[in-house]
C-alpha positions in Angstrom: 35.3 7.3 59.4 37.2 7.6 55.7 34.6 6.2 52.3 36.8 3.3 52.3 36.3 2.2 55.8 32.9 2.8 55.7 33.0 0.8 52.3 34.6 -2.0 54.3 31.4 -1.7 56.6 28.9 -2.0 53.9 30.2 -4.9 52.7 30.5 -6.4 56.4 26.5 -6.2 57.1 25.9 -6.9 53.5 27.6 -9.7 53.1 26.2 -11.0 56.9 22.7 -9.7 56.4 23.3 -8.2 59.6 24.8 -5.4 61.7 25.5 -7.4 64.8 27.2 -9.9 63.1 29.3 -7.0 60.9 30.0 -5.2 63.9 31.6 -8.8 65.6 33.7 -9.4 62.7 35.2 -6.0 62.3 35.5 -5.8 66.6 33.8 -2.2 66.0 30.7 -1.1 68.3 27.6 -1.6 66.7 26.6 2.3 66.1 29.6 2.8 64.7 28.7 0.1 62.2 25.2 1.4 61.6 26.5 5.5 61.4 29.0 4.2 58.7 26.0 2.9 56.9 23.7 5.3 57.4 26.2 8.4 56.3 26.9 6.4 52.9 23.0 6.2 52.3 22.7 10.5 53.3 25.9 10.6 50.9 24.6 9.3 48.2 20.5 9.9 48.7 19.6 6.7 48.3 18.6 3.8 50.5 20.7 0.9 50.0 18.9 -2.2 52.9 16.1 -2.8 53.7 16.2 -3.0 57.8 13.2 -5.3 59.6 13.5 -6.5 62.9 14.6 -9.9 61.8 16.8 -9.4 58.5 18.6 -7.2 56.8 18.7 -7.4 52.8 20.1 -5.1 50.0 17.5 -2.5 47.6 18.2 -2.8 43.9 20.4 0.3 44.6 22.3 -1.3 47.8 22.8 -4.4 44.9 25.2 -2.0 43.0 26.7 -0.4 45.4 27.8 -3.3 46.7 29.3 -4.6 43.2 31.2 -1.7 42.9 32.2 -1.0 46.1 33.6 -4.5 46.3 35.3 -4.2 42.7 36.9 -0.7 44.1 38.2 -2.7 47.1 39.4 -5.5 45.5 41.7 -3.6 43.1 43.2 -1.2 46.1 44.3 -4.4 47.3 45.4 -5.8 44.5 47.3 -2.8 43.9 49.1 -2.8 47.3 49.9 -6.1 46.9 52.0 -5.9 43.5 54.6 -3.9 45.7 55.8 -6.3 47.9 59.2 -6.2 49.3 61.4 -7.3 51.7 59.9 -11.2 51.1 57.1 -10.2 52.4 54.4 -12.7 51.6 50.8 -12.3 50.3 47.8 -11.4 52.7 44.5 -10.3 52.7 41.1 -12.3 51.9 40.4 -14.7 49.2 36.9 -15.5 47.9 36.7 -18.8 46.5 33.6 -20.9 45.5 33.8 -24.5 45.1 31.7 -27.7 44.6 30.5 -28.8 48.1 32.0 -32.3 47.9 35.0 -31.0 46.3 35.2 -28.6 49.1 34.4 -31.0 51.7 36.9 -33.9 50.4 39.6 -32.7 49.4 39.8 -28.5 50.2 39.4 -27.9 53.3 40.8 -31.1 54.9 44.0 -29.3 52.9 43.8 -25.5 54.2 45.7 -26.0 57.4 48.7 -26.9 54.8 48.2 -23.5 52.8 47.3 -21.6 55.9 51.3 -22.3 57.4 52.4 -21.6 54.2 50.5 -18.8 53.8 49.5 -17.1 57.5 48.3 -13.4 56.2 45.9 -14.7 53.7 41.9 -15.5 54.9 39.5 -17.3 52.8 36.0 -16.5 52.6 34.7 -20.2 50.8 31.3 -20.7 49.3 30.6 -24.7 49.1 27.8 -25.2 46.7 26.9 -26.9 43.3 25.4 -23.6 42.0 27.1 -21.6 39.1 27.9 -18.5 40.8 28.3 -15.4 38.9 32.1 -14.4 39.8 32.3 -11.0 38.6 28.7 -10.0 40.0 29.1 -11.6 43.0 32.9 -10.8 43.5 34.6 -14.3 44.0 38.0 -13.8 42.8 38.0 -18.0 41.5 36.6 -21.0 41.4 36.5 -24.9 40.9 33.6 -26.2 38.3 33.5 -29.5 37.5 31.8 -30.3 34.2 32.1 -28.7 30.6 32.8 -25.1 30.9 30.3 -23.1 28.3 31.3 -19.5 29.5 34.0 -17.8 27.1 34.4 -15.1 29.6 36.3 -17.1 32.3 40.2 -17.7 32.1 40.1 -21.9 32.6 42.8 -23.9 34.1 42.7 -27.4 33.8 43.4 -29.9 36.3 42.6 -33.3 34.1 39.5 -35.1 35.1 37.3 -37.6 37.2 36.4 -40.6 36.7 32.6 -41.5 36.4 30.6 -45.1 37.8 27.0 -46.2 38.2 26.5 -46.9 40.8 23.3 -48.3 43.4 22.9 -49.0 46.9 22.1 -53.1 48.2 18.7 -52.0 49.2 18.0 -50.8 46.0 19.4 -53.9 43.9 17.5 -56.1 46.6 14.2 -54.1 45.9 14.7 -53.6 42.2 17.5 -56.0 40.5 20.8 -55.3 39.0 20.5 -54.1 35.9 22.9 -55.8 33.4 22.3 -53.8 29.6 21.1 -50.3 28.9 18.0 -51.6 28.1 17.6 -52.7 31.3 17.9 -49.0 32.6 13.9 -49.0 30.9 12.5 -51.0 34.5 14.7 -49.5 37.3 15.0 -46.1 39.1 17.4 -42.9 38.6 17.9 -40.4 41.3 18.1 -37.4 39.0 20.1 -34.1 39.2 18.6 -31.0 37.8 20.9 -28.1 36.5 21.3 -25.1 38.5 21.0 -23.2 35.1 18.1 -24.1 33.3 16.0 -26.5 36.0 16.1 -29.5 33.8 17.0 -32.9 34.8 20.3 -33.8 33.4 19.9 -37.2 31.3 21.7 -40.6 31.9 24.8 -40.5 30.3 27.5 -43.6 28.9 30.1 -44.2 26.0 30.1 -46.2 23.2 32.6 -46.1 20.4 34.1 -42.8 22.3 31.0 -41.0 22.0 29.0 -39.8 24.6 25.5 -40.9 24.3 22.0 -39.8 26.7 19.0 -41.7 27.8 16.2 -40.8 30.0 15.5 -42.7 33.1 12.7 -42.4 35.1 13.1 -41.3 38.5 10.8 -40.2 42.1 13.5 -37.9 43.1 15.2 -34.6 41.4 18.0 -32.6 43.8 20.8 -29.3 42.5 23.3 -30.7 45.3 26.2 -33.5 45.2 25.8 -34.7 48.6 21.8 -34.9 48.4 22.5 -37.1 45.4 25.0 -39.0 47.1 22.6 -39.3 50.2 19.3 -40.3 48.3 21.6 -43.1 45.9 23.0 -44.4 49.5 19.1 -44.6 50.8 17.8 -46.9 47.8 15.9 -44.5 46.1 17.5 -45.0 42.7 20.8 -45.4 40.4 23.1 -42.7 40.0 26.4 -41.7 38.4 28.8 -40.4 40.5 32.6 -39.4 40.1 34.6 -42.5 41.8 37.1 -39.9 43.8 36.0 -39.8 47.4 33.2 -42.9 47.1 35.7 -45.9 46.6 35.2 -46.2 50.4 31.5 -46.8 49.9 32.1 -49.2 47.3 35.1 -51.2 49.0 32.9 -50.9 52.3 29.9 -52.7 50.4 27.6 -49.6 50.5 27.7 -48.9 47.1 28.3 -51.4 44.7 28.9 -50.6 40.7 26.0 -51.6 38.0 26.7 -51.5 34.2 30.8 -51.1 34.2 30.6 -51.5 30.6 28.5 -47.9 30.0 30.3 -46.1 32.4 29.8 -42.3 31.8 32.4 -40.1 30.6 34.6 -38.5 33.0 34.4 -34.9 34.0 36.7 -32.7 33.9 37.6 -29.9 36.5 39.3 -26.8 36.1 40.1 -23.4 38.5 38.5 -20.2 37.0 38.6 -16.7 37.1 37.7 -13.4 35.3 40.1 -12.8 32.7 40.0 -9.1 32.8 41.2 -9.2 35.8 44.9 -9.0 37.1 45.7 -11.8 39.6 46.7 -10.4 43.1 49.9 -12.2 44.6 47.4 -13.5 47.0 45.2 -15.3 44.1 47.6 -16.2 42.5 49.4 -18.3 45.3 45.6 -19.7 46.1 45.4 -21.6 42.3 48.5 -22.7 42.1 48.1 -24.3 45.7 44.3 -25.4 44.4 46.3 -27.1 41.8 48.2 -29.4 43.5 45.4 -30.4 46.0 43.0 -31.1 43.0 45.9 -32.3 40.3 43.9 -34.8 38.4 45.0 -36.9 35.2 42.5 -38.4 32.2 40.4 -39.6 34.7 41.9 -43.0 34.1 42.8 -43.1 37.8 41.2 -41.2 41.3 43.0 -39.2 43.1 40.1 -38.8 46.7 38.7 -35.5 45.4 
C-alpha cells in the first residue's frame, strides 16, 4: 500500500476510534487496515494508538500525525480539484461543524437539495455547541452563532437572529410572570455556560441600544441548545432563546414570551473558515449553498433556522 493510502487509513480508524469500523468504511479487510497502521508506526518508530480491547485512541505523537497527515490530504485534494475541466463538478468530502439546532433545523432538512446539485461531494458534519478548533481539528468551515472573538478566522456574515424570553406554562403557573427586570430578582433562569471558559453566561436585554447583563439565579447550568431548549420546556426556569425554529412552541402555547420589552439583542451568525487557507471548489460551493439556507437579515424578522 502507497504513504498516502495508508494516510487515508490512519485517518479512517482515527477518526472512528476503531479498526472495524475503518475497515467498513473504506470496504478494505481488516488486516489490511491494521498492516497499514502498523507499517506507518515501524516507519516512523513511534507508536501513534493506543489499542485496548474496547477502544482505540491516539498517543500525543498519533495527535500530530494525524494533524498533519490530514493537512497533507486536504491540500492534494485541494490541488486536484483547481483543475477541473470538461464541467466537471466538485467532489470529495467536506467537514463542516455546526450548531446542533442549526444543524438540526435548518441544515440537514436542506442537504438532499445540495446533495442533487452536488452528487460527488460527502459531508462529514459535527452538530455541537462547542467551539471547535478548525485548523487543529481539520474542519474545512463552520457556522457560529454569537460574537466572533478569533481574528484568525475569515467571517462571512449571514445577518442575524432574533432573541425572546421566554418560559414554559408550568413554570409561569409555579412561579408567576414576571412583568419588569426587577422582577427577574424572584424567578428562575435555566443558565448556559460557555464552552470556553465554564462560566455561566449572564441575562442579557437592551435599553437605549445598549446591551446590558444581570445575574439570575438558576438550579440548572447545560453547554447545549437543545438541553436548554428541553429544560425551559420542562418548567425549570426562564430562558432566552433565538425565535427561528421556536415560533411553533409559542403559537402552539408551549412556550409563551415574558418581558417583550427587554428582549435580548439578536445574534448574529456567520460561516468561517481558516484564512490561510485556499478554498477548494468543493468548499467553496458548500458556503455559498450554507448561505442561502441560513440567509438571515437584522434579525428584525425569522427565517426557521
Amino acid at each position: 500500500m502507497d504513504q498516502l493510502k495508508a494516510m487515508q487509513v490512519f485517518l479512517a480508524v482515527a477518526d472512528s476510534k476503531s479498526f472495524t469500523q475503518a475497515a467498513e468504511q473504506l470496504d478494505l479487510p481488516r488486516p489490511t487496515v491494521t498492516n497499514a497502521v502498523q507499517a506507518i508506526e515501524q516507519q516512523l518508530g513511534v507508536r501513534l494508538l493506543q489499542r485496548t480491547t474496547r477502544k482505540v485512541s491516539l498517543t500525543v505523537e498519533g495527535q500530530l500525525y494525524v494533524e498533519r497527515c490530514r493537512a497533507l490530504l486536504n491540500e492534494l485534494e485541494d490541488i486536484n480539484a483547481l483543475f477541473l475541466t470538461n464541467g466537471r463538478k466538485p467532489s470529495g468530502t467536506i467537514r463542516v461543524d455546526l450548531p446542533e439546532r442549526i444543524a438540526r433545523l435548518s441544515v440537514i432538512p436542506a442537504l438532499p437539495d445540495f446533495f442533487t446539485r452536488y452528487p460527488d461531494i460527502k459531508i462529514r458534519v459535527g452538530a455541537n455547541d462547542r467551539l471547535v478548533d478548525l485548523v487543529g481539528e481539520g474542519i474545512d468551515c463552520a457556522v457560529r452563532a454569537g460574537v466572533l472573538r478569533d481574528s484568525t478566522l475569515v467571517a462571512k456574515p449571514l445577518g442575524a437572529m432574533k432573541q425572546v424570553n421566554v418560559a414554559s406554562p408550568s413554570y409561569l403557573a409555579a412561579h408567576g410572570t414576571p412583568r419588569t427586570l426587577e422582577d427577574l430578582r424572584e424567578h428562575w433562569a435555566v443558565n448556559y455556560f460557555s464552552s470556553q471558559t465554564g462560566r455561566d453566561l449572564p441575562w442579557e436585554y437592551v435599553v437605549d441600544g445598549q446591551v446590558k447583563t444581570m445575574s439570575v439565579r438558576s438550579k440548572v447550568s447545560v453547554g447545549s441548545s437543545e438541553a436548554y431548549l428541553g429544560a425551559c420546556l420542562a418548567g425549570i426556569g426562564l430562558a432566552q432563546i433565538p425565535l427561528p425554529g421556536i415560533e411553533a412552541l409559542i403559537q402552539r402555547g408551549e412556550l409563551v414570551e415574558v418581558l417583550p420589552e427587554w428582549r435580548p439583542a439578536p445574534m448574529p451568525v456567520s460561516i468561517i473558515y481558516s484564512h490561510n487557507r485556499h478554498l477548494s471548489p468543493r468548499v467553496r460551493v458548500f458556503v455559498d449553498w450554507l448561505g442561502e439556507v441560513l440567509r438571515l437579515d437584522d434579525g428584525n424578522r425569522s427565517n426557521g433556522v
